[in-house]
N, CA, C and O of each residue as an XYZ file, in Angstrom:
416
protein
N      80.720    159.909     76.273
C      81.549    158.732     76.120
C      81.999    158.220     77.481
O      81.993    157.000     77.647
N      82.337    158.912     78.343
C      83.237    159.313     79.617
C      81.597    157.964     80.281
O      81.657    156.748     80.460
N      80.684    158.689     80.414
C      79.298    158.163     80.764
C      79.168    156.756     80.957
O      79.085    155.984     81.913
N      79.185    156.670     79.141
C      78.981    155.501     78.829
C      79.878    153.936     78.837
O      79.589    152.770     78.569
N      81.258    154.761     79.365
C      82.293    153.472     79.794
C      81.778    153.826     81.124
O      81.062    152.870     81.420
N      81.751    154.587     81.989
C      81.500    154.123     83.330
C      79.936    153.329     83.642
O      79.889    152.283     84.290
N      79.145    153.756     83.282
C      78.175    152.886     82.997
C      77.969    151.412     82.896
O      77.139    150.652     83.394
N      79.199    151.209     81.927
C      79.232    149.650     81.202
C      80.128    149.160     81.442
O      80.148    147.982     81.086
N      81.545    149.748     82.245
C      82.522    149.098     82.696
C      82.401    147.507     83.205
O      83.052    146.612     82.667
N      81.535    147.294     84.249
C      81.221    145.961     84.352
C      81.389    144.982     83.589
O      82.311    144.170     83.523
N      79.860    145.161     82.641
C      80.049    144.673     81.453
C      81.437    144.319     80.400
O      81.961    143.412     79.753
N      81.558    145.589     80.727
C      83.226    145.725     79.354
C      84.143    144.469     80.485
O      84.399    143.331     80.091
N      84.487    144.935     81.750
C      85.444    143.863     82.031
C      85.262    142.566     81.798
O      85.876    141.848     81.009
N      83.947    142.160     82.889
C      83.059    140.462     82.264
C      83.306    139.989     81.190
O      83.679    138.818     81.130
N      83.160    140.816     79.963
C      83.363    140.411     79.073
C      84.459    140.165     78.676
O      84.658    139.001     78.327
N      85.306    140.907     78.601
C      86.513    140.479     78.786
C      87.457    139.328     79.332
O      88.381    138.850     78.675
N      87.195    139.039     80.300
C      87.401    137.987     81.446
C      86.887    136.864     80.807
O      87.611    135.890     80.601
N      85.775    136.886     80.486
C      84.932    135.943     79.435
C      85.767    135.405     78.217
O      85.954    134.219     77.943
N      86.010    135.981     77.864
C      87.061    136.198     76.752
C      87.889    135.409     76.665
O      87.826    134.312     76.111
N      89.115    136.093     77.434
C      90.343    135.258     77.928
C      89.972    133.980     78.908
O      90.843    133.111     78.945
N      89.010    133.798     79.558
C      88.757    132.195     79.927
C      88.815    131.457     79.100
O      89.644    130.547     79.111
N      87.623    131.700     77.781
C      86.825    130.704     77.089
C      88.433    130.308     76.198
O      88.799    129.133     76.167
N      89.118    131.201     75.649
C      90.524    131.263     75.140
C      91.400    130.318     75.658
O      92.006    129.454     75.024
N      91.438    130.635     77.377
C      92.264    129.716     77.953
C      91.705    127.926     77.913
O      92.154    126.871     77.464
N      90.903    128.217     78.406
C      90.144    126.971     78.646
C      90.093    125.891     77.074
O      90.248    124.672     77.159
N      89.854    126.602     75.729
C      90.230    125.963     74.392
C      91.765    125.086     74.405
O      92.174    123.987     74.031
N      92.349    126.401     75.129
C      93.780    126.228     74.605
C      94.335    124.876     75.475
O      95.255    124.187     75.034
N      93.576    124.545     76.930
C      94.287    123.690     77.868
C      92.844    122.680     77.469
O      92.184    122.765     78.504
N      92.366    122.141     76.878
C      91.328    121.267     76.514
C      92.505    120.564     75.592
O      93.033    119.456     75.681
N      92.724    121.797     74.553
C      94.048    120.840     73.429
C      95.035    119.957     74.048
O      95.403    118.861     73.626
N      95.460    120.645     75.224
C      96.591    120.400     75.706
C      96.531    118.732     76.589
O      97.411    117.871     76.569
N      95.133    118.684     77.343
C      94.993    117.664     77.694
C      94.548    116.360     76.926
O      94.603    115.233     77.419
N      93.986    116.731     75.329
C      93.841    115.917     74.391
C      95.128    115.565     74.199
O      95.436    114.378     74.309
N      95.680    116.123     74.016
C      97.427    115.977     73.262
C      98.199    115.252     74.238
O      99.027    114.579     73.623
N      98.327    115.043     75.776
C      98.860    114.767     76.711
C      98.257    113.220     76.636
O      99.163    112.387     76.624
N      96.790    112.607     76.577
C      95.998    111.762     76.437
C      96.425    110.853     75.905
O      96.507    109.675     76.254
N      96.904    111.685     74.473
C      97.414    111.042     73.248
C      98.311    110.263     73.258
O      98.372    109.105     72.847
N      99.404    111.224     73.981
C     100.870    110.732     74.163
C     100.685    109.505     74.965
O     101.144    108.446     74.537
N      99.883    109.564     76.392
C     100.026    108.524     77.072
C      99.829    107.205     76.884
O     100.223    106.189     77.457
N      98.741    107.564     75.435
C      97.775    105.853     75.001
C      98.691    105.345     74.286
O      98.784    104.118     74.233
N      99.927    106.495     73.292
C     100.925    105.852     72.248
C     102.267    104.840     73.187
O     102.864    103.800     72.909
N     102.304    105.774     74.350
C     103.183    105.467     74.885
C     103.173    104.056     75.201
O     104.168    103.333     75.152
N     102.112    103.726     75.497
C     101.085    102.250     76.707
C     101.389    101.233     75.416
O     101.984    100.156     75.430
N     100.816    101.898     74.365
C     100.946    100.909     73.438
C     102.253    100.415     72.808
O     102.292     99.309     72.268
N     103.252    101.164     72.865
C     104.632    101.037     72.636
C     104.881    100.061     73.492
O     105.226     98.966     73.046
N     104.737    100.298     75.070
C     105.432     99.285     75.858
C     104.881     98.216     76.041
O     105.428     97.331     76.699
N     103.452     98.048     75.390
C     102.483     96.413     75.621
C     103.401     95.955     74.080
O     103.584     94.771     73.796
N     103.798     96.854     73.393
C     104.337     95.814     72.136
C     105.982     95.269     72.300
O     106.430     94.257     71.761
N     106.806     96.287     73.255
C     107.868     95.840     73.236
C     107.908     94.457     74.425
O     108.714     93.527     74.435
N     106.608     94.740     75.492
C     106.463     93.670     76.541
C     106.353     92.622     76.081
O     106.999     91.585     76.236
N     105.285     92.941     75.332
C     104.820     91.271     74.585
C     106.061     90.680     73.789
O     106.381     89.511     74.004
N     106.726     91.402     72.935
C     107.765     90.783     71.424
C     109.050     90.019     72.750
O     109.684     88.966     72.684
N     109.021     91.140     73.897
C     110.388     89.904     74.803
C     109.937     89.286     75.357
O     110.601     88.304     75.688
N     108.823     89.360     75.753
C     107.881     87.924     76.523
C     107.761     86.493     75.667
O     107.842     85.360     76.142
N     107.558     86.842     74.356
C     107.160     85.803     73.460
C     108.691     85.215     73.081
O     108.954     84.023     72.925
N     109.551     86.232     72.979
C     111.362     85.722     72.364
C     111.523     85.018     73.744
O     112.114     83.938     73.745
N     111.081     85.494     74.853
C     112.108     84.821     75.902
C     111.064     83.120     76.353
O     111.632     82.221     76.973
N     109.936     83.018     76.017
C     109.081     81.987     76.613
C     109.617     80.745     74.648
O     109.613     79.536     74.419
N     109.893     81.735     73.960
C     110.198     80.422     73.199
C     111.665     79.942     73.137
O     111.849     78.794     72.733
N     112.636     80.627     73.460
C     113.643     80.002     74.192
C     113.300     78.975     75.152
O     113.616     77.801     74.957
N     112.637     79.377     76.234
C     112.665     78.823     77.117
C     113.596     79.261     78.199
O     114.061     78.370     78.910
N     114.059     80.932     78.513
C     114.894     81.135     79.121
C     114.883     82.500     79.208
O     114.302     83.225     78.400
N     115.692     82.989     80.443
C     115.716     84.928     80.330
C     117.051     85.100     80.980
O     117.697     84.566     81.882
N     117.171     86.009     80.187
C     118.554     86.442     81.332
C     118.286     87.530     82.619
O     117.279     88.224     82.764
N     119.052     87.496     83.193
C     118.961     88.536     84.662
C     119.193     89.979     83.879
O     119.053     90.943     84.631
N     119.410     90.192     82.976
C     119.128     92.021     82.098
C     117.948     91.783     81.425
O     117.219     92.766     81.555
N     117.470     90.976     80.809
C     116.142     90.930     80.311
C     115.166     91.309     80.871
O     114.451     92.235     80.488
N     114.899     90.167     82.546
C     114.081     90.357     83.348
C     114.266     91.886     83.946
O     113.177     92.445     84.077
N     115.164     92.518     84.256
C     115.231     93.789     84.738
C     114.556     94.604     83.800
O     113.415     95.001     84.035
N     115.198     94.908     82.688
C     114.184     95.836     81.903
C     113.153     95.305     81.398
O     112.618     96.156     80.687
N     112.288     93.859     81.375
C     110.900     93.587     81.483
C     110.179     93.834     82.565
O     108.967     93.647     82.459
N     110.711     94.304     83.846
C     110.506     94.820     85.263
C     110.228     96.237     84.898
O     109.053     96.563     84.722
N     111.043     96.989     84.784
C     111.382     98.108     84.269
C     109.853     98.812     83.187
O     109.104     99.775     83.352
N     109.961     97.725     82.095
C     109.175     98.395     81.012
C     107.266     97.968     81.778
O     106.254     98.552     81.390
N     107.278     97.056     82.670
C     105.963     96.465     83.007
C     105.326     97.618     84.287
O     104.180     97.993     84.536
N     106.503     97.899     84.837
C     106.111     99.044     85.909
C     105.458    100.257     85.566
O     104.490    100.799     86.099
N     106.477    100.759     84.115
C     105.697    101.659     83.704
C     104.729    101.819     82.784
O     104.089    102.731     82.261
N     104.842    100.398     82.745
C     103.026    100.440     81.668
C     102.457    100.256     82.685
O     102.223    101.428     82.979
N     101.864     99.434     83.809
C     101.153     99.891     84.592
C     101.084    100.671     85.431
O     100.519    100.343     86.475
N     101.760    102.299     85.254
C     101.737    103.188     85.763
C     101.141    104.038     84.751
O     100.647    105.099     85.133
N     101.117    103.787     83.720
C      99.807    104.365     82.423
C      98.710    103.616     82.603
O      98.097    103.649     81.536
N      98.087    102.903     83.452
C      96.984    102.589     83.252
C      96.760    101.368     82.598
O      95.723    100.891     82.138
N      98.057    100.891     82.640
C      97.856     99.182     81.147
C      97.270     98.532     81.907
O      97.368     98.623     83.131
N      96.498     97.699     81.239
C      95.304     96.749     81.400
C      96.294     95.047     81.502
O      97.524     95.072     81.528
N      95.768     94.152     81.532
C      96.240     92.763     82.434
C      96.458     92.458     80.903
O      95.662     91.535     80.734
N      97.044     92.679     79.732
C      96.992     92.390     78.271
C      98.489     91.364     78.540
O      98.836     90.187     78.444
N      99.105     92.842     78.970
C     100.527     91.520     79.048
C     101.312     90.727     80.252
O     102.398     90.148     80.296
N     100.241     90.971     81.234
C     100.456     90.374     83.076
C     100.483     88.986     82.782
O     101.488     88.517     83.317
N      99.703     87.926     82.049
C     100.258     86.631     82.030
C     101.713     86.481     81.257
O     102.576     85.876     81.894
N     102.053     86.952     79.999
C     103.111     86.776     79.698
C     104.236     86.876     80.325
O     105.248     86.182     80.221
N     103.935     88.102     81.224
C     105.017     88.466     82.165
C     105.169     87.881     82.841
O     106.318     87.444     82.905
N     104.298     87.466     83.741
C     104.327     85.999     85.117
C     105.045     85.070     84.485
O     106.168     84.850     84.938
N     104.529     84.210     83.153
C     105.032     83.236     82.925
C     106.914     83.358     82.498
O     107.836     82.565     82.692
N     106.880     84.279     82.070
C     108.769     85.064     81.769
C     109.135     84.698     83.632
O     109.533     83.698     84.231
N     108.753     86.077     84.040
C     109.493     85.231     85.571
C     109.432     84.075     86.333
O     109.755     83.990     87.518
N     109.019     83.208     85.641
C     109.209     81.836     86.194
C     109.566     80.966     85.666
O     109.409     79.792     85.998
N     110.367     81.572     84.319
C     110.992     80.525     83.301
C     112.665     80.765     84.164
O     112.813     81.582     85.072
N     113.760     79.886     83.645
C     114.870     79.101     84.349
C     115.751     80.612     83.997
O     115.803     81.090     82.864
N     116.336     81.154     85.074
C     117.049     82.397     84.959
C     118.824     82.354     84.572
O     119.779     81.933     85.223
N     118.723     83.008     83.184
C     120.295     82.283     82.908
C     121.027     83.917     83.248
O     120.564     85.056     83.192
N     122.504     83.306     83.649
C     123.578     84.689     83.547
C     124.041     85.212     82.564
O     124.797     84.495     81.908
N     123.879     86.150     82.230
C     124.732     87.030     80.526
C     125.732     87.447     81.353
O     125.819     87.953     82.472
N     126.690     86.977     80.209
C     128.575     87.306     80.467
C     128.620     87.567     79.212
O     128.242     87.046     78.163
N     129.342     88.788     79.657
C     129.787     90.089     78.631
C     131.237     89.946     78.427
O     131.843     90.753     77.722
């Protein structure tokens, strides 16, 4: 017996090692699917909330100075996910509509 693990030790570890890679490597494949996931839901959350205040504020005809900040805000970090030019005209055209003051 004694023999035959020293013999095959190699083997026995490799395999092993083998093992726990192929294991690891499943487990962080999920992980980067799942991470993927989050990011595309996320993108899409903020192209819908971009667009719904882009469209409220261009049919006014007006934005306030908190609007434009968190349409700043929410546009930065969709294109820091990778967002595509879907809602870059709406947005241009928002910052160049007539900038009103909100009093609280």
């Amino acid at each position: 017996m004694k023999e035959l693990l020293l013999k095959h030790i190699v083997e026995i570890i490799f395999g092993l090692i083998s093992g726990v890679l192929a294991f690891l490597y499943a487990k962080l494949k999920k992980e980067i699917y799942s991470y993927k996931s989050m990011q595309n839901a996320m993108r899409a959350i903020l192209r819908n909330n971009i667009y719904d205040k882009c469209i409220e504020c261009l049919s006014r005809g007006s934005v306030s100075t908190v609007e434009l900040d968190i349409l700043e805000e929410l546009y930065v970090e969709y294109k820091n996910l990778n967002g595509n030019g879907a809602v870059e005209t709406l947005y241009n055209k928002v910052k160049n509509l007539d900038i009103k003051q909100v009093e609280f």
